[in-house]
C-alpha positions in Angstrom: 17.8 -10.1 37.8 19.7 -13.2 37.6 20.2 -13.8 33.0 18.1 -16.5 31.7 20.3 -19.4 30.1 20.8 -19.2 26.8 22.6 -22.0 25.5 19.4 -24.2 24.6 18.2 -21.4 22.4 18.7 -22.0 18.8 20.6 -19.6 16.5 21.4 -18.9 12.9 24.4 -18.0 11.8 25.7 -16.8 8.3 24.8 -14.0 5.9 23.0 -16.8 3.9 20.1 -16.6 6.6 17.4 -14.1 5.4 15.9 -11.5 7.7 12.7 -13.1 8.5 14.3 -16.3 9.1 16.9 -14.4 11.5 13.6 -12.3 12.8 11.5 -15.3 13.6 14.2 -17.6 15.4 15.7 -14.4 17.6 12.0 -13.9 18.3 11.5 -17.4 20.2 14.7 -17.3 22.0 13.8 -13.8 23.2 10.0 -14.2 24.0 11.6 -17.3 26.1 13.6 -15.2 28.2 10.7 -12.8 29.6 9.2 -16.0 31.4 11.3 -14.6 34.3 9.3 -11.6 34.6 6.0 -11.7 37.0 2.9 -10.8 34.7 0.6 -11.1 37.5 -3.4 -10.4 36.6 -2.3 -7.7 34.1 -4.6 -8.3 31.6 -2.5 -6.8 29.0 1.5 -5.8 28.4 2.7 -2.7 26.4 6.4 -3.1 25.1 8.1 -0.1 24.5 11.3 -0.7 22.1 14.0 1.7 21.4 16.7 1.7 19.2 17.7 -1.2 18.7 21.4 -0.8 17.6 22.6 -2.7 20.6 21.9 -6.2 21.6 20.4 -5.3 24.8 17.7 -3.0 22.8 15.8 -6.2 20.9 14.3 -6.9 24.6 11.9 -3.6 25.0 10.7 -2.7 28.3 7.4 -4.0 29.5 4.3 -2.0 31.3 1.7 -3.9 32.7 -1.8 -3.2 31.5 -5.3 -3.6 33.6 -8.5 -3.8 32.7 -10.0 -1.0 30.0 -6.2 -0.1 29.6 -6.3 -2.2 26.8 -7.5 0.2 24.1 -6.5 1.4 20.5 -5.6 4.7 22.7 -3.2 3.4 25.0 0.0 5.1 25.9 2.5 4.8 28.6 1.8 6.5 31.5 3.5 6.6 34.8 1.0 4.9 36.5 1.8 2.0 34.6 4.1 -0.9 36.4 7.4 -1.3 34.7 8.3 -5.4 34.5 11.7 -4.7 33.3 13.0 -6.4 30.5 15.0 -9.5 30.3 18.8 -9.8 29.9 19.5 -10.7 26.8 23.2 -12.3 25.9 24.8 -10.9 22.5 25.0 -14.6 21.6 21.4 -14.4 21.3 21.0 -10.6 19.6 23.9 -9.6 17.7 23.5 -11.0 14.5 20.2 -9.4 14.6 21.6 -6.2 15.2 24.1 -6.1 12.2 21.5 -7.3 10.5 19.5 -4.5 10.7 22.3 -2.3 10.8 23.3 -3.6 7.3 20.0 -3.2 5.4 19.3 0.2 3.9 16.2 0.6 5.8 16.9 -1.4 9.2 14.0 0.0 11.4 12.1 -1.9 9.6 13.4 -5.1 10.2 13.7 -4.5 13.9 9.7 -3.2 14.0 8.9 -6.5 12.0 11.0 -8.1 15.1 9.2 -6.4 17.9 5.9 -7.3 15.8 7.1 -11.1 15.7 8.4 -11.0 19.4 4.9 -9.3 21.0 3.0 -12.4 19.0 5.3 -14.8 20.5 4.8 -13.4 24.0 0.7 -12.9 23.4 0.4 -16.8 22.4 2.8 -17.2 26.0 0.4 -15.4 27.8 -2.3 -15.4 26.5 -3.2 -11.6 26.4 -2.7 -8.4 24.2 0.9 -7.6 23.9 1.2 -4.7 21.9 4.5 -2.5 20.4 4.8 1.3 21.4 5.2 3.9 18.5 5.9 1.9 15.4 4.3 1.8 12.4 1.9 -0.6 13.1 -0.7 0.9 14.7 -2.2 -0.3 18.4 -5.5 -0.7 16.8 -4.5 -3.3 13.6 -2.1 -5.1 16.7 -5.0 -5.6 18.6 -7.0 -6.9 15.6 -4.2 -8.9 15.1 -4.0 -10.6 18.4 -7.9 -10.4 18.8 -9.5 -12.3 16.4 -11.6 -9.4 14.6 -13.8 -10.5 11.9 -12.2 -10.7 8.5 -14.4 -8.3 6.7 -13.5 -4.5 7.3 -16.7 -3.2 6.6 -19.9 -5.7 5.7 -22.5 -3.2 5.2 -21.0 -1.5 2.0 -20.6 -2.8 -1.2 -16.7 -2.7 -2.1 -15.1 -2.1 -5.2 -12.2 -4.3 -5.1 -10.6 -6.2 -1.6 -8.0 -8.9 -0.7 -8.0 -10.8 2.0 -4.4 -10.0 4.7 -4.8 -12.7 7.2 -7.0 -15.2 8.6 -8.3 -11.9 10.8 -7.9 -9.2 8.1 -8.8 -8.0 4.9 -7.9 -5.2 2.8 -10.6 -3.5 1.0 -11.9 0.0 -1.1 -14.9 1.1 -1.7 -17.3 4.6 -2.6 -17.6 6.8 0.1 -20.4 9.1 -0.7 -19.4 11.6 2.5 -15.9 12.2 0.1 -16.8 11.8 -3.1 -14.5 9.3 -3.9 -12.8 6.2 -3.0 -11.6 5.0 0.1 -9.7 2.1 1.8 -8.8 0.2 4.9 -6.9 -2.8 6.3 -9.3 -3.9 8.6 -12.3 -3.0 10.9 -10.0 -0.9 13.5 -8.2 0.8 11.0 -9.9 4.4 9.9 -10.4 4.3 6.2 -8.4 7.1 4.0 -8.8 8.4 0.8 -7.3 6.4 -1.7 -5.2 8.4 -4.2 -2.9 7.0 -7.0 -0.7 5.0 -4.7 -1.9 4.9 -1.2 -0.6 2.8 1.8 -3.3 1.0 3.7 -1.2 -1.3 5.8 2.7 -1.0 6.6 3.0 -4.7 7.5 2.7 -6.4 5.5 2.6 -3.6 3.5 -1.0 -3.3 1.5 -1.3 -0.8 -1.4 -4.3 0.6 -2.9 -4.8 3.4 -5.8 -7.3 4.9 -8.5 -7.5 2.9 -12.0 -7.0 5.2 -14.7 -8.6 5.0 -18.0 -7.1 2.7 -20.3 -5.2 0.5 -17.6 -6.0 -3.7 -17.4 -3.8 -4.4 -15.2 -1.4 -2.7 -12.2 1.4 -4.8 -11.1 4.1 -2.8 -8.0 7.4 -4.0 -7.5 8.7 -4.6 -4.1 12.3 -4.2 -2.8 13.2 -7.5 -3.9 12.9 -6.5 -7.2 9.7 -8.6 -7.9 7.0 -7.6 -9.4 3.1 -8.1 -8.5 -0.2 -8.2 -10.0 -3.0 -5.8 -8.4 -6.4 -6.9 -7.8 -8.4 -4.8 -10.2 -12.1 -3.9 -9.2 -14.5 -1.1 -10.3 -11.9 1.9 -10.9 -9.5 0.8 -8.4 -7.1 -1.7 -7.8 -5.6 -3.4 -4.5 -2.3 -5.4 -3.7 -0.8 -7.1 -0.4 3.2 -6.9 -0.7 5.5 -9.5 0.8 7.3 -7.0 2.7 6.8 -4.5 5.3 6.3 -0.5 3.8 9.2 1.1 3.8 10.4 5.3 3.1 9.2 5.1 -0.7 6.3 4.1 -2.3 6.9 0.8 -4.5 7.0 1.5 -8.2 3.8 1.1 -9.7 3.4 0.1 -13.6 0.1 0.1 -15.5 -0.7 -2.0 -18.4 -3.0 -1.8 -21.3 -5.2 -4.3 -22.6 -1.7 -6.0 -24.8 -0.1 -6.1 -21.6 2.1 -3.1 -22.8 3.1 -0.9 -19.5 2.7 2.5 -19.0 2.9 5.3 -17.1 0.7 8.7 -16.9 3.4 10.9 -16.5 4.7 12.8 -20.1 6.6 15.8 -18.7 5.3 18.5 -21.2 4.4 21.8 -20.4 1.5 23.4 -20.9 -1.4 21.6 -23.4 -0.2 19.4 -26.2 -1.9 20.0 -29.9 -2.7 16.2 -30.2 -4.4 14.9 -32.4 -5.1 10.2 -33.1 -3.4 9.3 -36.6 -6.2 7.2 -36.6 -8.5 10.3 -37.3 -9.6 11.6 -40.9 -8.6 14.8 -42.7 -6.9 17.9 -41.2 -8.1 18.7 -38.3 -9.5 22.7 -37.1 -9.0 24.3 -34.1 -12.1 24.2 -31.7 -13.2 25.3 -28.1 -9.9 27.1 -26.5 -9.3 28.7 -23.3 -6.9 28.5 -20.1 -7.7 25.4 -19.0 -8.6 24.0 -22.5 -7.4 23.0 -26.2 -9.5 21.1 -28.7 -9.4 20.3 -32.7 -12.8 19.1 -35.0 -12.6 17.0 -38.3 -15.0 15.2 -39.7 -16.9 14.3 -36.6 -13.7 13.5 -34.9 -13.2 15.7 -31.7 -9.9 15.6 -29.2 -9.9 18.1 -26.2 -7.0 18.4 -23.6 -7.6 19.5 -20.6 -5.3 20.8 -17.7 -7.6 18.7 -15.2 -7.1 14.8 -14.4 -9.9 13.7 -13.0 -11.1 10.1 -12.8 -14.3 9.2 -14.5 -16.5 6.8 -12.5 -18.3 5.4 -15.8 -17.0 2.1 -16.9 -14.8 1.4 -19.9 -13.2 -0.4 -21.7 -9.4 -0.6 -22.0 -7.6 -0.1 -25.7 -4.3 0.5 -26.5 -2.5 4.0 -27.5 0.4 6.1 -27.1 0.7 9.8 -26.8 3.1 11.4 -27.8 5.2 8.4 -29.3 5.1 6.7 -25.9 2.4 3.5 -24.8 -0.5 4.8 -23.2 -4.0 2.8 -22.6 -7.3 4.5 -23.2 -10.4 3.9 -21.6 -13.5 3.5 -24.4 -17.2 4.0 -23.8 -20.2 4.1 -25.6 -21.9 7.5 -25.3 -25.7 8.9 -26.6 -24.4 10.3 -29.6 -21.1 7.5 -30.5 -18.3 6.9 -28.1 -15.3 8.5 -26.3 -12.2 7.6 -25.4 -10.0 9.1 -22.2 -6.5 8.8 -21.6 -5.4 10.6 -18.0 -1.6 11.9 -19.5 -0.4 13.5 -15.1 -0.4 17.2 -16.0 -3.4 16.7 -18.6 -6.4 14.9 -19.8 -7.2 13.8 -23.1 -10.7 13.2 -24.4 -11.2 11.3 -28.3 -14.9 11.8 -29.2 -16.3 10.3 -32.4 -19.5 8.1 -34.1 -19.4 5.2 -36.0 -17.3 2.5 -35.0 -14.7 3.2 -33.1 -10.6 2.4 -33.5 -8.9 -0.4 -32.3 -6.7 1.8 -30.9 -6.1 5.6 -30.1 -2.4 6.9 -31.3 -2.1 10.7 -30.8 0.6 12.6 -32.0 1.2 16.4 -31.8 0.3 18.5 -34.5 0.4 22.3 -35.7 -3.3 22.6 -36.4 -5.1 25.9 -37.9 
């Protein structure tokens, strides 16, 4: 195949020039040089990338796709035509290349490339041009490229959701099939349990997690170093990050309701003898067992527990520590006064009481009869 000239195509040089910038503009000079391949009636393309450590690599391999080969399920098979794939010149590629090569996690700039480079070639074409085994899936490309309705899931009532893209949005809701919360990233993307810190979406990257007790607002960093705010909805929270997911999950911080963060984590062993210094008199040991440790005074009663379950109940958020470090505590009105819950990783910590209740929750460990 005889190269496509590249000396019209612009370029950036300099380390000065972010990624994306570097991404987008290597992107249109690329997409430009598969016009010399024949697309014919294929109704759909399949690009299959590898490496990418070598300038020839940023221009995957294309398989032509016909009708109801265009599917979430799609994989290369050898019944597929191969359309080759375009010379590239290094003039056009290498900067890409060390680039990626020079970031810690590279792949992911050169998945974010191919992602860029199949739109550039769908709005070309005008058809589905999707990326082989990245992390994107087929199906959230295709939703992508395909106009899907922006609302992942209209018939249930979601607990908290952001919107991704003029085709997308994020969402979580209550699944009564598992008990719990669940998220997606879109209509073609299965929903999964939502846990602490779960990815919905690797680009951009979308998080989602449970809201524990106590906690008014989540913020993540991402790997810029910049922090964002969470969406928070009924006992969950949601974010979209500037930045495709990476190996590790962003750090998460929660606050209280004085903006103080936190985290659930305490590293003890074993159940803590805790009792709030806002309590009265000395207090007794109570109910005891394996999974168990509680103290009574006065109609004051704290109970630690080895579980950490989330309580679906509303509250409201008050500030705390436990043992000397911030912690938020969720407070609710009960039949006979109020409680207040604090979800400490290895433990739970329930403060039970009548009359009115504290400001704020400070428990300290005690050597209690």
């Amino acid at each position: 195949m005889k190269p496509r000239s590249a000396a019209h195509l612009p370029l950036l040089n300099g380390s000065h020039v972010t990624s994306d910038a570097l991404i987008e503009t290597t992107a249109t000079a690329v997409a430009e040089l598969y016009a010399d391949l024949d697309f014919g009636d294929y109704v759909g393309v399949l690009l299959l990338p590898i490496s990418g450590d070598a300038p020839e690599d940023v221009a995957p391999m294309a398989l032509g796709l016909y009708g109801g080969e265009v599917t979430p399920d799609v994989e290369p098979d050898h019944a597929h035509e191969e359309l080759d794939s375009p010379y590239v010149p290094p003039s056009v590629s290498q900067e890409l290349v060390d680039r990626a090569a020079q970031e810690p996690e590279g792949y992911l700039v050169m998945e974010h490339f191919w992602l860029v480079l199949a739109d550039r070639l769908h709005s070309r074409l005008g058809i589905p041009v999707l990326v082989w085994e990245i992390t994107v899936s087929i199906a959230e490309q295709l939703e992508r490229q395909g106009g899907a309705t922006a609302s992942p899931h209209p018939e249930i009532d979601t607990a908290v959701s952001q919107r991704i893209d003029q085709r997308r949005t994020a969402a979580v809701w209550y699944d009564p099939d598992q008990f719990g919360l669940v998220g997606s990233a879109g209509p073609s993307s299965a929903p999964v349990p939502v846990d602490l810190n779960t990815r919905l979406s690797a680009d951009p990257e979308v998080r989602a997690g449970l809201l524990p007790p106590g906690a008014a607002r989540v913020s993540l960093q991402d790997r810029q170093r910049q922090w964002h705010h969470a969406r928070i909805g009924e006992n969950a929270w949601l974010v979209v990050l500037p930045q495709r997911g990476g190996s590790r999950d962003p750090e998460l911080r929660y606050h209280d309701s004085e903006g103080t963060p936190f985290q659930l984590e305490h590293g003890t062993n074993g159940l803590p003898a805790l009792w709030p210094e806002q309590a009265p008199d000395k207090p007794k040991l109570g109910l005891t067992g394996p999974n168990v440790v509680s103290y009574r005074a006065n109609g004051w009663t704290v109970a630690v527990t080895s579980e950490m379950s989330f309580p679906q109940a509303p509250s409201k958020p008050v500030p705390g520590s436990v043992l000397g470090r911030n912690h938020g505590f969720g407070l609710r009105s009960v039949d006979d006064g109020w409680e207040a819950v604090a979800l400490c990783g290895t433990f739970t910590v329930t403060v039970a009481g009548s009359g009115v209740p504290p400001t704020r929750f400070d428990l300290r460990e005690i050597n209690a009869e």
